[in-house]
MIVEXRO-225658 format. One record per residue: residue in one letter; x, z, y of N, C-alpha, C in turn. Coordinates in steps of 0.2 Angstrom, whole numbers, padded with zeros to 4 digits, always signed. Example, Ala and Ser with C-alpha at 12.3 -4.5 7.8 and 13.67 -1.06 7.14 Angstrom:
A+0066+0039-0028+0062+0039-0022+0066+0039-0016;S+0064+0035-0011+0068+0036-0005+0064+0039+0000;
//
This chain:
X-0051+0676+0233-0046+0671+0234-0039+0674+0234;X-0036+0671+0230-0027+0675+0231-0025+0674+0237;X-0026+0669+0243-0024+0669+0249-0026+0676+0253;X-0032+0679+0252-0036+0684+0254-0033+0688+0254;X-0028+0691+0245-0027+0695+0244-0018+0696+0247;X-0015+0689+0250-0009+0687+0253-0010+0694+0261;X-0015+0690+0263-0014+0691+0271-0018+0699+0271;X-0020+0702+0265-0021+0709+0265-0014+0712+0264;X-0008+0710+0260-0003+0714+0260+0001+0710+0265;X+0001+0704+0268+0005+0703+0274+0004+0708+0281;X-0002+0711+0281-0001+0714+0286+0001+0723+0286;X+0003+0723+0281+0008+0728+0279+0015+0730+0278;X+0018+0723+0276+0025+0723+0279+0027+0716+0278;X+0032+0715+0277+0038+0710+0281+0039+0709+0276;X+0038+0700+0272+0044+0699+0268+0048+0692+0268;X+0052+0693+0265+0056+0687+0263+0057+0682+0259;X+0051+0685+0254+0048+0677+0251+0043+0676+0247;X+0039+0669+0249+0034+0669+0246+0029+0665+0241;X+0030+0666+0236+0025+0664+0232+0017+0661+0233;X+0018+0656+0235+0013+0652+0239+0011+0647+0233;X+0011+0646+0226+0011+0642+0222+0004+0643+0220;X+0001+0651+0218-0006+0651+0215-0011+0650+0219;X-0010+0649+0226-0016+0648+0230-0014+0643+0233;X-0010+0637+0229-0009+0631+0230-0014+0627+0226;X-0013+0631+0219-0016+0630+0215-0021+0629+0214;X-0027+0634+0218-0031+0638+0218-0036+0633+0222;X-0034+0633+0228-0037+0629+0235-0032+0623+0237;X-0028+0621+0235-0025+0614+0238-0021+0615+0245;X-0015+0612+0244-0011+0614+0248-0015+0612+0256;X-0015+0608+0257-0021+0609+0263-0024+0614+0265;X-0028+0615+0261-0033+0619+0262-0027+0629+0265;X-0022+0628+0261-0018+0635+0265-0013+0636+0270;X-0013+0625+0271-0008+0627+0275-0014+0625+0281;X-0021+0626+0282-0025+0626+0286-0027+0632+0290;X-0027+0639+0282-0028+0644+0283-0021+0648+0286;X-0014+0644+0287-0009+0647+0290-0011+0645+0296;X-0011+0640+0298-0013+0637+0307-0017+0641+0309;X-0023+0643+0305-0025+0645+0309-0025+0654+0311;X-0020+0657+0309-0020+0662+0310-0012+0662+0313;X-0009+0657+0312-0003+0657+0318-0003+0660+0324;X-0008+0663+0327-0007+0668+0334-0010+0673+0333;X-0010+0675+0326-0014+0681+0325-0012+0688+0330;X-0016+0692+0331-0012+0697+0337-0009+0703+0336;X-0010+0702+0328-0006+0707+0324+0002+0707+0321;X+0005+0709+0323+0013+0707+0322+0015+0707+0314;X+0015+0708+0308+0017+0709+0302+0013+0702+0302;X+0005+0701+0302+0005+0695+0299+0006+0689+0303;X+0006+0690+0307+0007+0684+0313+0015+0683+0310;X+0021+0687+0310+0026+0686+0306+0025+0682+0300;X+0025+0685+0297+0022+0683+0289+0020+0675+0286;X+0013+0675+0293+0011+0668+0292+0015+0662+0295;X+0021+0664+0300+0024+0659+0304+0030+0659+0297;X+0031+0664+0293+0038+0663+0287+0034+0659+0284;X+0028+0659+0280+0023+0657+0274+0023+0650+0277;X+0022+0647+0282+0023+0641+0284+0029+0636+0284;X+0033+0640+0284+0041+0638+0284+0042+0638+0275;X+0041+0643+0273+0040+0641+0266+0037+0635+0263;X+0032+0634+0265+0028+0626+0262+0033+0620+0265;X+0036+0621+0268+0041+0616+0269+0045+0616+0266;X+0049+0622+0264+0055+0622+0260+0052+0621+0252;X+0047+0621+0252+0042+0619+0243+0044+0611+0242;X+0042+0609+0249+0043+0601+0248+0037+0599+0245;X+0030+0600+0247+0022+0601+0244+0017+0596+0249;X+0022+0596+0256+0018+0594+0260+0020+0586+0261;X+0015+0583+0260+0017+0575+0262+0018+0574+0269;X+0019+0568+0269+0018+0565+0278+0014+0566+0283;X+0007+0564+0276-0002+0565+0281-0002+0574+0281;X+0001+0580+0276-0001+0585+0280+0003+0589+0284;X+0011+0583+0286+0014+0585+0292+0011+0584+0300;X+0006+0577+0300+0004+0574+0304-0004+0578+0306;X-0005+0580+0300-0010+0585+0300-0009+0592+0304;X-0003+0595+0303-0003+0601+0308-0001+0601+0314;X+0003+0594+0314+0004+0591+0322+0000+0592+0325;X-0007+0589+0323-0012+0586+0329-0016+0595+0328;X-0016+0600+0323-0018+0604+0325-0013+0611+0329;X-0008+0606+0328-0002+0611+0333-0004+0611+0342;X-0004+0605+0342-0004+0603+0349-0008+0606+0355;X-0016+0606+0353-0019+0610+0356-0019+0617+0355;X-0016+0620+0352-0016+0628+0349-0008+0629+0357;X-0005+0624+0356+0002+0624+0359+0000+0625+0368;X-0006+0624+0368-0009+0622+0379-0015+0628+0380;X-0017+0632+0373-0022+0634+0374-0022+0641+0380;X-0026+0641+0384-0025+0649+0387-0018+0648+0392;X-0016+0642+0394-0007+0644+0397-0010+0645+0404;X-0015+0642+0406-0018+0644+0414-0023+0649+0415;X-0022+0654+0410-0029+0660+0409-0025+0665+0413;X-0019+0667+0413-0016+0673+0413-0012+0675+0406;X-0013+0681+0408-0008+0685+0401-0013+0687+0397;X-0016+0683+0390-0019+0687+0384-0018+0683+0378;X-0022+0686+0375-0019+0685+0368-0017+0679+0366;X-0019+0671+0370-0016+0666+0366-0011+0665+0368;X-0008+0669+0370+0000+0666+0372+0005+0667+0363;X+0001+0673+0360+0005+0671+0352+0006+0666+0348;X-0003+0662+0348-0001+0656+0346+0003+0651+0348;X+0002+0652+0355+0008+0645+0361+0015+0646+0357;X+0016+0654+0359+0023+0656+0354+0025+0653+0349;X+0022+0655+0346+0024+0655+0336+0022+0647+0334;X+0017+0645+0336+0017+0635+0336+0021+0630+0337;X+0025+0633+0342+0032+0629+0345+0035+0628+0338;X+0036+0633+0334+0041+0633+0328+0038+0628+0322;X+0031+0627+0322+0029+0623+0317+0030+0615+0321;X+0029+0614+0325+0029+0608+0330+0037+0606+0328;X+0041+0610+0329+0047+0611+0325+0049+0607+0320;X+0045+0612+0316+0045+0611+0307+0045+0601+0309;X+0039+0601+0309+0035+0593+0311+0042+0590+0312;X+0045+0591+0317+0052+0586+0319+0057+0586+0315;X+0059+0591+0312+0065+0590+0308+0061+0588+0300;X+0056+0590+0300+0052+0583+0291+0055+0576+0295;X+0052+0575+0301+0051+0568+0300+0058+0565+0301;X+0065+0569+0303+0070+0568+0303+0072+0564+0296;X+0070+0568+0294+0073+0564+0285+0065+0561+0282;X+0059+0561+0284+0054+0560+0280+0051+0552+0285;X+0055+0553+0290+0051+0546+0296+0045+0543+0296;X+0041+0548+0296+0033+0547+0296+0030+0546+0304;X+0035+0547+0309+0033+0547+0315+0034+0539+0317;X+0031+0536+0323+0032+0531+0324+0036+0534+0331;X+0041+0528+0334+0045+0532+0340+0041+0533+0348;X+0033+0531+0347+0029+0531+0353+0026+0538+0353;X+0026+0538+0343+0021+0547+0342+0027+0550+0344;X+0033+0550+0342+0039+0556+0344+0039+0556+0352;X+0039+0554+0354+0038+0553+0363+0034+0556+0364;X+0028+0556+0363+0020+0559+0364+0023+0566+0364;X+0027+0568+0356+0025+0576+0354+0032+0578+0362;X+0037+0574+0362+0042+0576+0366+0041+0576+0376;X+0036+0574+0375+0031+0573+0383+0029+0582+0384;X+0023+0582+0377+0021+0589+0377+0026+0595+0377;X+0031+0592+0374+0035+0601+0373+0039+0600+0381;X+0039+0596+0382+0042+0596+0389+0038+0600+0393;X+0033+0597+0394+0028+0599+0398+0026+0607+0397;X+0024+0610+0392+0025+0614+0390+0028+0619+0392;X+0035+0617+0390+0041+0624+0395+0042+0625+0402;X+0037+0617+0404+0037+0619+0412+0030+0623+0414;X+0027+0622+0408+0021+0625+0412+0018+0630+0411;X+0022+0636+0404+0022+0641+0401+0024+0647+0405;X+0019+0650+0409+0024+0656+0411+0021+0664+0411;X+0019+0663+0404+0019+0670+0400+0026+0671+0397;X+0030+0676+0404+0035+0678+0401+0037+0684+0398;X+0032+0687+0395+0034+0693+0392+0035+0695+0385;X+0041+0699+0384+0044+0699+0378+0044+0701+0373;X+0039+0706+0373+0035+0711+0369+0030+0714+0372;X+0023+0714+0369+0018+0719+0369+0017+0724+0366;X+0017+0731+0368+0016+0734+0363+0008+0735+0359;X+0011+0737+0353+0003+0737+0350+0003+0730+0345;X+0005+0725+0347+0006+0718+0347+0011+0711+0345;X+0015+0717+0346+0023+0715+0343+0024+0707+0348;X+0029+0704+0346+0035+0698+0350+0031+0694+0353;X+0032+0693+0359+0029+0686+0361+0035+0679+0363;X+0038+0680+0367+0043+0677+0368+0042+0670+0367;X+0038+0665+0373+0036+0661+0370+0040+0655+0374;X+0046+0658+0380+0051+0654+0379+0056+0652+0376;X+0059+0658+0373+0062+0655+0367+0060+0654+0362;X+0054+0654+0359+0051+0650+0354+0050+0644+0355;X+0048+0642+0361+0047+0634+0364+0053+0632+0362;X+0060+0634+0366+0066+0631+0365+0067+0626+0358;X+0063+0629+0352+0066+0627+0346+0063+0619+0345;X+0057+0617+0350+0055+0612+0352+0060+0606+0352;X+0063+0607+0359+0069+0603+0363+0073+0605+0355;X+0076+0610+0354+0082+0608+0350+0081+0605+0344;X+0075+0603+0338+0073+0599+0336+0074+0593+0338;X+0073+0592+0345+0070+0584+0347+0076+0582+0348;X+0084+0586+0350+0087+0582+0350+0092+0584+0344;X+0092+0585+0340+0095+0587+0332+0093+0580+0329;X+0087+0577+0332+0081+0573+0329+0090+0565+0328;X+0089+0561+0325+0095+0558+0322+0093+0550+0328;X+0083+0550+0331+0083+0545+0334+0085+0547+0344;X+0089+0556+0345+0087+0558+0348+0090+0553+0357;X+0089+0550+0362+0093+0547+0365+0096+0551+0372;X+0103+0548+0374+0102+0552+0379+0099+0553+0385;X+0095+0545+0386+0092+0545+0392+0087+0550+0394;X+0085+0555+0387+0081+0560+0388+0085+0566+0389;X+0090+0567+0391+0096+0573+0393+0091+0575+0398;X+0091+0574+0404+0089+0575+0410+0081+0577+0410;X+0077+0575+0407+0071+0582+0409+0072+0588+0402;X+0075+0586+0397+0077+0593+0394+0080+0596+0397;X+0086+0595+0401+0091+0601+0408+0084+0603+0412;X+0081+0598+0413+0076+0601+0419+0071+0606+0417;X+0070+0606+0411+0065+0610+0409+0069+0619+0407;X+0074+0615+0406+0079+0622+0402+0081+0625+0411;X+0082+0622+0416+0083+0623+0421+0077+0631+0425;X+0072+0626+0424+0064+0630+0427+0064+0637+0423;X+0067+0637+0418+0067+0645+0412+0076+0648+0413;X+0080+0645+0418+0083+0648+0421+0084+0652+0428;X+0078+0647+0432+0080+0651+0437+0071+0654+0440;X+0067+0651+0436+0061+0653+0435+0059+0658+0440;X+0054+0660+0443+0052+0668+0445+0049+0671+0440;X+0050+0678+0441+0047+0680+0434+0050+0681+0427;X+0057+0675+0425+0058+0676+0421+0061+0681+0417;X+0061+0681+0408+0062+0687+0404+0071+0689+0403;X+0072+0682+0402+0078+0681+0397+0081+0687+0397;X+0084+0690+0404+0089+0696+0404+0087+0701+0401;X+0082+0702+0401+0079+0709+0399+0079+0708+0390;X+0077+0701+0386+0075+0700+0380+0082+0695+0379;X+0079+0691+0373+0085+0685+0372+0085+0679+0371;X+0081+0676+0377+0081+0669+0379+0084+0666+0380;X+0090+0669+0383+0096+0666+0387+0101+0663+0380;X+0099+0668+0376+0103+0663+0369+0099+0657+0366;X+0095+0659+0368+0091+0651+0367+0093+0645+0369;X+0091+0647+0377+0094+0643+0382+0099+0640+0382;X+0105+0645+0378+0112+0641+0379+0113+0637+0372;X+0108+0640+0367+0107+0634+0360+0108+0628+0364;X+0102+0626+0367+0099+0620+0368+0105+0615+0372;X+0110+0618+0375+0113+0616+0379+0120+0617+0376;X+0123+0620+0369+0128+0617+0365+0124+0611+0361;X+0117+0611+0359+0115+0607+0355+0117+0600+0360;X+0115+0599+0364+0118+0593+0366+0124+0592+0369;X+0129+0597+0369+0135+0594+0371+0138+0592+0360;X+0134+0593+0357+0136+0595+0351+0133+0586+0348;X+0128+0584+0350+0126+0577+0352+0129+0570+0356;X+0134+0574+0360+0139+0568+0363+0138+0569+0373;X+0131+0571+0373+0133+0574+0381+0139+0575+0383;X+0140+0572+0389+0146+0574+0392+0147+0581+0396;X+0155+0584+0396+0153+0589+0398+0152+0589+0406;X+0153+0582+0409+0152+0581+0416+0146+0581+0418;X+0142+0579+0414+0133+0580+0414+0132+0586+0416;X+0134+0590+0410+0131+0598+0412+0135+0601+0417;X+0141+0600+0417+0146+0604+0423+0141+0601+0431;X+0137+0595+0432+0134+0593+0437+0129+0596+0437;X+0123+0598+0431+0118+0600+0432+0120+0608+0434;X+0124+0611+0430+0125+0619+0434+0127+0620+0438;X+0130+0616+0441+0130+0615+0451+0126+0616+0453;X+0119+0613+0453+0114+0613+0454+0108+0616+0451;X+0110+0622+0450+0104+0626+0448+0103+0630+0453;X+0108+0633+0458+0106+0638+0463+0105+0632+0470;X+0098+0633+0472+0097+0627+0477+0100+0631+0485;X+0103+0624+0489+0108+0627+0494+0105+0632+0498;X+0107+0637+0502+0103+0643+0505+0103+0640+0513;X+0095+0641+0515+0097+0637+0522+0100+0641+0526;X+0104+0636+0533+0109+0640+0535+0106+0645+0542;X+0100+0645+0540+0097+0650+0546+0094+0656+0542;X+0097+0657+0538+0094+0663+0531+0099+0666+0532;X+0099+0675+0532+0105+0679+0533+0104+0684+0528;X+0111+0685+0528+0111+0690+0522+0108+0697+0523;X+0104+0697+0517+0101+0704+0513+0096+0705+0516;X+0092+0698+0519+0086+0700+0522+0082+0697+0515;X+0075+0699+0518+0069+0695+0512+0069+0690+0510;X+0071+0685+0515+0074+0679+0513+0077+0675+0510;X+0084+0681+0508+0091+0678+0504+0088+0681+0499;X+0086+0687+0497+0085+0690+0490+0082+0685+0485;X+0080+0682+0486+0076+0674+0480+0081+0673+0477;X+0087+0670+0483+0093+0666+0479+0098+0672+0480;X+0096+0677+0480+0102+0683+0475+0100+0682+0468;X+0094+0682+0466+0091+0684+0459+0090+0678+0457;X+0093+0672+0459+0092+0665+0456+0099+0666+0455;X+0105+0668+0457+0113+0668+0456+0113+0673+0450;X+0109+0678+0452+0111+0684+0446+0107+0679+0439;X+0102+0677+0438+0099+0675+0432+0104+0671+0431;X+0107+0664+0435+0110+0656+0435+0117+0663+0429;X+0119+0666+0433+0127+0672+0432+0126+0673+0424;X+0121+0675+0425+0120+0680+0417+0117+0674+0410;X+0115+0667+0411+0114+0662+0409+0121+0660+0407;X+0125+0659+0413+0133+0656+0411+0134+0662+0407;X+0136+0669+0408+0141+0673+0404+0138+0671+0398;X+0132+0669+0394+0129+0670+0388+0132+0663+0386;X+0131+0656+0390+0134+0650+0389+0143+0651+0386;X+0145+0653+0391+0153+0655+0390+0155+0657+0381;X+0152+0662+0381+0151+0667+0374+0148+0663+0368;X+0143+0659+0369+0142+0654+0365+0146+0648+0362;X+0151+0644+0368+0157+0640+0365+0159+0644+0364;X+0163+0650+0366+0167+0652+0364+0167+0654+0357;X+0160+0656+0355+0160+0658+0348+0160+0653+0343;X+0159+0648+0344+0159+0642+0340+0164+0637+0341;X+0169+0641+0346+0175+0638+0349+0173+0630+0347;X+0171+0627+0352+0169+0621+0353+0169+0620+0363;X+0172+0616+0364+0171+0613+0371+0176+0618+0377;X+0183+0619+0375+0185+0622+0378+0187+0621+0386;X+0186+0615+0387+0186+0615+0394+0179+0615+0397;X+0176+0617+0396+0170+0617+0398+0168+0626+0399;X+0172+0630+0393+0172+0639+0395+0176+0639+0400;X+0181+0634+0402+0187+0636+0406+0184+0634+0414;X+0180+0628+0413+0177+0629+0421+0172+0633+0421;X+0169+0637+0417+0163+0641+0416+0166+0647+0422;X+0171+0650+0418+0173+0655+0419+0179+0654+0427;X+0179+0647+0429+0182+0648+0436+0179+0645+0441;X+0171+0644+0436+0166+0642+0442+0160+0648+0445;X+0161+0653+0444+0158+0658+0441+0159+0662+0451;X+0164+0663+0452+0167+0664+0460+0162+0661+0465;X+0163+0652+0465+0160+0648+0467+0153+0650+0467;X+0150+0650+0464+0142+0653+0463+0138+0658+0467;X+0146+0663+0467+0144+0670+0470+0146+0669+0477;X+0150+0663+0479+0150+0665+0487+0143+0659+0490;X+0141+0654+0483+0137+0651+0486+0130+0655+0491;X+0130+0659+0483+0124+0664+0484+0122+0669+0489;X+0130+0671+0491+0132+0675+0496+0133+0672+0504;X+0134+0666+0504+0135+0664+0510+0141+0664+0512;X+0146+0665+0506+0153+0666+0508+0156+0658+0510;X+0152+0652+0506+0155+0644+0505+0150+0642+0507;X+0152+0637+0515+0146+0634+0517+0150+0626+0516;
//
């Protein structure tokens, strides 16, 4: 099979484009974009790469109808929960690299509106749920290459609200979820590049019509108040030091993200003079 002979040189190196036409021809677009799914967690990094491009390529073919977007939805889904309460092993690359097909699924039916708006709610319930309840946070395996299955989730939420039926009444559990992978325990972003994610998601809806009062309110409330019986630099406080350093290092990345896109200039500018505020909260300076 010419697919066969794909995934013997995908796992060899990295490319940038592919030729998926012969073993379309061959076996029927279905039938490859079945043998992409199901190797989308593969736990070898070139072709695990490779199959997450070659999927994204079938979409940009324009090969796949409605019924075989609907088709890897419902095969996304479960691939998307599978192993999230096991611990740390191998299905956390599926969980990863699925979010982006889940993806794909939302921006077809942007232009293709093959969703009905109860199914779109269903998939947008799951990716919710999802990023609260994913907390395989680690960035790299070696051996195994990228997991990063926060930021790959993100591209979930920033589909759903790119989506053209996207409503604002749905702001508030995407903050809350974008929230949970801010101040999260355990989480990666500092160490990897989540935190660019994170502030995707969060120009993406100021970019949508969000107000900047909304956000300026939710990031008030991401460090929660330190009780006043809790003293400095004991066991205690340390939690909500390292919820200020993450919430800190979330903004500077936010900050740098308008900025670069020079969009929402009063929004960099309370960034950066709320930034003080934050530190004395943390610190006990502002009761």
């Amino acid at each position: 099979m010419i697919i066969e002979k794909l995934f013997e040189d995908w796992q060899k190196d990295l490319y940038d484009e592919f030729d998926l036409q012969p073993a379309i021809d061959e076996i029927g677009v279905r039938k490859v974009l079945d043998i992409l799914l199901d190797n989308i967690g593969y736990p070898e990094s070139y072709l695990r790469e490779n199959v997450l491009e070659a999927t994204g390529a079938l979409t940009e073919m324009a090969v796949l109808t409605s019924e075989d977007y609907l088709h890897a939805l419902n095969r996304s889904i479960p691939i998307l929960f599978k192993g999230i309460d096991d611990g740390e092993n191998d299905d956390v690359f599926g969980r990863g690299f699925v979010s982006f097909v889940i993806a794909m699924v939302l921006y077809a039916d942007a232009e293709m509106g093959f969703l009905s708006d109860e199914h779109r709610m269903e998939i947008f319930d799951k990716a919710v749920e999802y990023m609260i309840r994913e907390k395989d946070r680690r960035g790299f395996v070696y051996g195994k290459g990228i997991v990063h299955t926060i930021a790959h989730g993100l591209s979930m939420l920033e589909a759903m609200i790119e989506h053209p039926k996207f409503s604002e009444e749905d702001t508030s559990r995407i903050l809350e979820a974008v929230k949970i992978n801010v101040v999260g325990k355990g989480r990666f972003a500092a160490d990897d590049w989540a935190d660019e994610s994170l502030v995707d998601v969060i120009s993406a809806l100021l970019n949508k019509g969000i107000a900047e009062d909304t956000i300026k309110e939710w990031i008030e409330n991401l460090l929660p108040p330190v009780p006043t019986n809790v003293r400095k630099y004991t066991d205690e406080h340390y939690p909500y030091v390292q919820m200020f350093s993450d919430i800190r290092h979330f903004l500077m990345c936010l900050y740098f993200e308008l900025k670069e896109k020079a969009m929402n200039d009063g929004l960099q500018e309370w960034i950066f003079e709320y930034l003080p505020t934050l530190q004395g909260k943390a610190y006990l300076r502002i009761r």
